[in-house]
N, C-alpha and C positions, 0 to 999 in steps of 0.2 A: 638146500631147503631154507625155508623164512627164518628167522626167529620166532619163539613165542609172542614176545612185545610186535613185532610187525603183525603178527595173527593178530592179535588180540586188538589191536590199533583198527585194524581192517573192519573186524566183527562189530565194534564200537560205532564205526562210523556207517557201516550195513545197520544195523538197529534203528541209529539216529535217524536216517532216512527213511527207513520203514515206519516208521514210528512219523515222522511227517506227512508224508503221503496217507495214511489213516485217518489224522487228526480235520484234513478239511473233506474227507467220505466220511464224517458225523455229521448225520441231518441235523438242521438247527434252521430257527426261523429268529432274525434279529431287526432292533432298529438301526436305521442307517439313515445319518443326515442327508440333508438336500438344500442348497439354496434355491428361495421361489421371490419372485421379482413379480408384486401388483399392481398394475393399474387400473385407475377407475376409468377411464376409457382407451378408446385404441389408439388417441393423440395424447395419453401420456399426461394427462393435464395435473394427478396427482400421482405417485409410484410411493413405493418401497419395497425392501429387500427385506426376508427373514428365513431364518434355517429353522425349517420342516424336519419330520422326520417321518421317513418310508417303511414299509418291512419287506426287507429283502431275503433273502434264502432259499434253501432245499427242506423238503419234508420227506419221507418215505412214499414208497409207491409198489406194487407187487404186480406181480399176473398170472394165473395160473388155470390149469382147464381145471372146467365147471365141475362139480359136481354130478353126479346123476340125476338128483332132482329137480335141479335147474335143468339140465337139459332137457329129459322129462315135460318140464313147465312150458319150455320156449318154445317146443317144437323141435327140438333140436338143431336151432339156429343160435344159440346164444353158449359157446361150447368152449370160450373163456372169458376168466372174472379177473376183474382186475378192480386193485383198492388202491387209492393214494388221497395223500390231504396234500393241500396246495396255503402256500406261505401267506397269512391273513393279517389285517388288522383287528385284533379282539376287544380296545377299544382305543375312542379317539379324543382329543381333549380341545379345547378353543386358544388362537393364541392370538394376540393382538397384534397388528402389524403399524407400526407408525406410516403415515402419510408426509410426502413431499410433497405441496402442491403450486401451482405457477403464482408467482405473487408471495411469497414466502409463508404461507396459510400452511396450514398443518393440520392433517384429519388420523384416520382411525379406523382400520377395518380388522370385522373377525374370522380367522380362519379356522381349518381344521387340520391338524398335525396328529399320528398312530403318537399313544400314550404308550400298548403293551401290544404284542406279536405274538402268535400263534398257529402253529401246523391243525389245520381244521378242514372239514369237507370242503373239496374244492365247487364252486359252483361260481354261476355269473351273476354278477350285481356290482351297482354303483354306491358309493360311499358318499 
């Protein structure tokens, strides 16, 4: 038979890893840098580089059968519901990007970089 301290060494390190594996199954919606490379046209004539930020993550999501009064309502065509929110930009802030341009000229464009992030109705739209 083990020892206690080998038990107990064991249990420690069972924990620790249970205890990891949990930690990234927490929903969570975050920023996440990106580098973004602009030009002002497709020959390049003025560029630059600036790190953006994304929101990347998981939100929750469920599925379960309908209710009776939903069903009821659909026809009894609609006989599971399902909810989830999808990893959003909740708002966005302007950032200025320096310009390189051919001839040693220097210009200035404004972008838009997520300021804050948020699990919200997921639905389709452009930013």
């Amino acid at each position: 038979m083990e020892s206690p301290s080998a038990l107990l060494l064991c249990l420690l390190v069972l924990a620790v890893t249970e205890g990891q594996g949990q930690e990234t199954a927490i929903p969570g919606c975050h920023l996440h840098p990106f580098n973004v490379t602009v030009r002002s046209d497709r020959q390049g004539t003025c560029q630059g580089s600036h790190v953006a930020q994304a929101c990347v993550g998981h939100c929750e999501s469920s599925a379960f059968p309908s209710r009776y009064s939903v069903l009821v309502a659909s026809g009894y065509r609609h006989n599971i519901t399902s909810v989830s929110q999808c990893c959003t930009i909740s708002s966005l802030k302007k950032v200025k990007v320096w310009l390189q341009c051919v001839g040693n000229r220097r210009g200035e464009l404004e972008i838009f970089t997520a300021r804050a992030c948020q699990c919200d109705m997921c639905r389709l739209s452009r930013y």
